[in-house]
Structure formats: C-alpha cells, structure tokens
C-alpha positions in Angstrom: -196.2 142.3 -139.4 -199.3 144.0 -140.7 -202.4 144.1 -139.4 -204.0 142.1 -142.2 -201.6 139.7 -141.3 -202.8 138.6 -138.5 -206.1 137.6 -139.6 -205.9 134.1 -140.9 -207.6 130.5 -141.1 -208.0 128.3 -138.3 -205.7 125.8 -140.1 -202.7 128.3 -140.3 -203.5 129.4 -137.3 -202.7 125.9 -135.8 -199.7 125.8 -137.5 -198.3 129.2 -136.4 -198.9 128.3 -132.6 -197.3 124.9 -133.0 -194.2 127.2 -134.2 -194.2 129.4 -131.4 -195.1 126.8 -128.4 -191.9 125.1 -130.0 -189.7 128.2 -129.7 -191.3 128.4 -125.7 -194.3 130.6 -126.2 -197.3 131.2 -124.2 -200.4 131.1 -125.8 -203.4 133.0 -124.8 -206.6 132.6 -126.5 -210.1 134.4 -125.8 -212.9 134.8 -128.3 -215.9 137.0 -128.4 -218.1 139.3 -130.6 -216.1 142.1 -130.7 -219.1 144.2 -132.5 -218.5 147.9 -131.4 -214.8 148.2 -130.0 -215.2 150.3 -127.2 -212.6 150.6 -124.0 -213.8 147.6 -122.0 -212.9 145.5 -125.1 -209.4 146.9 -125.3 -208.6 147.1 -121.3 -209.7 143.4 -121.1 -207.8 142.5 -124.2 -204.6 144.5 -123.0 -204.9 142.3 -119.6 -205.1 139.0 -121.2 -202.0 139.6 -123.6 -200.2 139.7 -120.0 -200.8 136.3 -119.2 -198.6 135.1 -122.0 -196.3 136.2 -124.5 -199.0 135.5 -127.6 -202.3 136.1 -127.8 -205.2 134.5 -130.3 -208.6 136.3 -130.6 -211.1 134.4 -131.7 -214.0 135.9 -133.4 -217.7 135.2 -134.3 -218.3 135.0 -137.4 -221.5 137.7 -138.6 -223.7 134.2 -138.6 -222.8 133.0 -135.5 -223.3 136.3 -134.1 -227.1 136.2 -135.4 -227.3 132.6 -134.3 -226.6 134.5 -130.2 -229.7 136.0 -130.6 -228.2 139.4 -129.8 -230.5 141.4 -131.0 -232.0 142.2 -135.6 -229.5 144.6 -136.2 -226.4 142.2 -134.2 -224.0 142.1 -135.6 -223.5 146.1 -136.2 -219.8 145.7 -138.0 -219.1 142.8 -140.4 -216.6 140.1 -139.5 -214.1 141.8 -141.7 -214.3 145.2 -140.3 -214.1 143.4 -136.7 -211.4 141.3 -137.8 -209.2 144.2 -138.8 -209.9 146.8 -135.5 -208.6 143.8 -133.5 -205.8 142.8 -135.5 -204.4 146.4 -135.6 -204.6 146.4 -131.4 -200.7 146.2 -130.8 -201.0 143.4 -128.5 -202.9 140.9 -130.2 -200.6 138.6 -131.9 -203.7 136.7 -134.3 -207.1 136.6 -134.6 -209.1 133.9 -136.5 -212.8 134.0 -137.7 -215.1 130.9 -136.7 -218.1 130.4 -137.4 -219.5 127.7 -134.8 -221.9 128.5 -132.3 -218.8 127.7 -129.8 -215.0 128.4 -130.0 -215.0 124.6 -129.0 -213.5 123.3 -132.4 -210.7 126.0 -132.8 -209.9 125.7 -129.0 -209.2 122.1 -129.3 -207.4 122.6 -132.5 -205.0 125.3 -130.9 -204.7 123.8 -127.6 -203.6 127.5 -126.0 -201.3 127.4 -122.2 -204.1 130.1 -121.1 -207.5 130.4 -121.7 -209.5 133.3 -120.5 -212.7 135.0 -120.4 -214.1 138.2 -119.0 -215.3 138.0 -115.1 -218.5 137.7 -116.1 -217.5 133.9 -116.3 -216.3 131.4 -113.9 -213.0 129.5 -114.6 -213.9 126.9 -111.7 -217.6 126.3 -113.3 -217.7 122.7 -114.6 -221.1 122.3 -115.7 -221.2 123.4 -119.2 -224.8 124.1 -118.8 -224.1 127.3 -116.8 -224.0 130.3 -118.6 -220.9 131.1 -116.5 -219.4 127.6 -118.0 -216.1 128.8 -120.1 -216.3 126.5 -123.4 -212.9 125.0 -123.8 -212.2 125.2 -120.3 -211.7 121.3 -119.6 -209.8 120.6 -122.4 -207.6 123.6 -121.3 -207.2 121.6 -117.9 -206.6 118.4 -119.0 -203.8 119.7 -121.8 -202.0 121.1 -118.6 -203.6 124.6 -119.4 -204.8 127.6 -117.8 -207.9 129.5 -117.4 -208.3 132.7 -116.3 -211.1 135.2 -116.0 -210.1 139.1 -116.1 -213.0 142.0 -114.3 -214.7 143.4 -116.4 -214.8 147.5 -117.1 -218.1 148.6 -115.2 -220.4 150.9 -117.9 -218.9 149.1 -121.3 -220.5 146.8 -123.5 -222.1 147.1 -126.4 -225.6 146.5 -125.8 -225.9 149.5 -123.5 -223.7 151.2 -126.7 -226.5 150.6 -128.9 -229.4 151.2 -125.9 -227.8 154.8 -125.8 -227.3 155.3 -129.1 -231.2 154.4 -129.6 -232.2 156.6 -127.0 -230.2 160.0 -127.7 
C-alpha cells in the first residue's frame, strides 16, 4: 500500500477497522499535532504500533491546531504535508485528518482495542477537566478497551524545535 493510501476520511476509516477487527485485529489509535516530525514523534509512534497489530493516527487538522493556541505561526506544516510524513512511517497502518477540537467524535466512531497517549498523560485520570484527562479514554473502557500511555523522549518536542530555531 502507498503511503497516500493511508490517508483517508473518517468514514472509510470506520469501515476499514470494522474489516480488520473482523479478521482479529488490534487496533491502536493515538492522535496529535504532528507539526515538525522529529525523533520523539517516531520513537513514541514505533512503541504504540506494538500494542496492536494496527495502528490509526489521528491528526489535527491546520484549524484545530490554531484553535490549541500553540503559538501565530502553529501550525508550521500544513495538514497535508503532516498527513503524508506520517503515513509513509512504516508502522502506521492509517491516519485520518479531524478537525474537532477533540479526537472525541472519530474515537467513538472507530472504537479502537487500545488507546494511548504520550506519558505526559494519565490513563487512570477520570476527570476530563485535567489536562492529564486522555479524551476518549471512558469510552475505550467501557467498549472493553485499552489505554495506555508510552514515556515520552526527554529533549523532543516541537516547541523547544521552534524556541531553538528562533534563538540560533
């Protein structure tokens, strides 16, 4: 399968997953910015493939990215270009666009066996107030799901990317 392949609507997306949970799959789903791919992204992306045998990125879309308040010049990549980097990462089975301020919606419409986050979340957090709250996380549960944080590569993101990019 190409990479362009991957990439697809939330709709088809459902339907592809209700294929391969039929034919005894394990779906992983996580979801994030992706804006500047660095080797956090991919070492935390490579670990979560490992809890299943299919993994679903879900990525904000360029306005919901604004709508995060990361920063004027957020997202740096488009949607598209983000889209594609992922999708060619051997390991990542899918990735969908959305373009909610949540992943709520497509979580509920995939219903994925795992869900997981970086370890800057909490998977026993139930108050969805708390920023370490993982969206999705009881309806994972109650589905007779998983969720799963993985640690976090100390000295990636993106923001501190950008902060050294500005100040070289």
């Amino acid at each position: 399968m190409s990479f362009n392949e991957k990439i697809v609507s939330l709709s088809i997306g459902h339907q592809t997953i209700t294929n391969w949970k039929e034919k005894g799959e394990t779906v992983v789903f996580t979801n994030g910015c992706f804006d500047i791919l660095h080797v956090g992204h991919v070492s935390y992306l490579s670990q979560a493939a490992k809890l299943g045998s299919k993994l679903i990125v879900g990525i904000n879309s360029d306005q919901s990215v604004k709508r995060l308040e990361k920063g004027s010049n957020r997202p740096i990549n488009t949607q598209d270009s983000r889209a594609i980097l992922l999708a060619a990462l051997e390991f990542i089975d899918m990735v969908i666009v959305f373009d909610t301020d949540t992943p709520l919606e497509m979580i509920e419409s995939l219903n994925p066996n795992v869900l997981v986050k970086g370890g800057d979340y909490d998977a026993l957090e139930t108050d969805p107030d708390s920023k370490k709250y993982i969206v999705g996380s009881s309806y994972v549960l109650k589905n007779g799901g998983k969720v799963s944080t993985i640690d976090l590569v100390d000295g990636f993101s993106t923001t501190s990317i950008i902060d050294k990019m500005k100040n070289d």
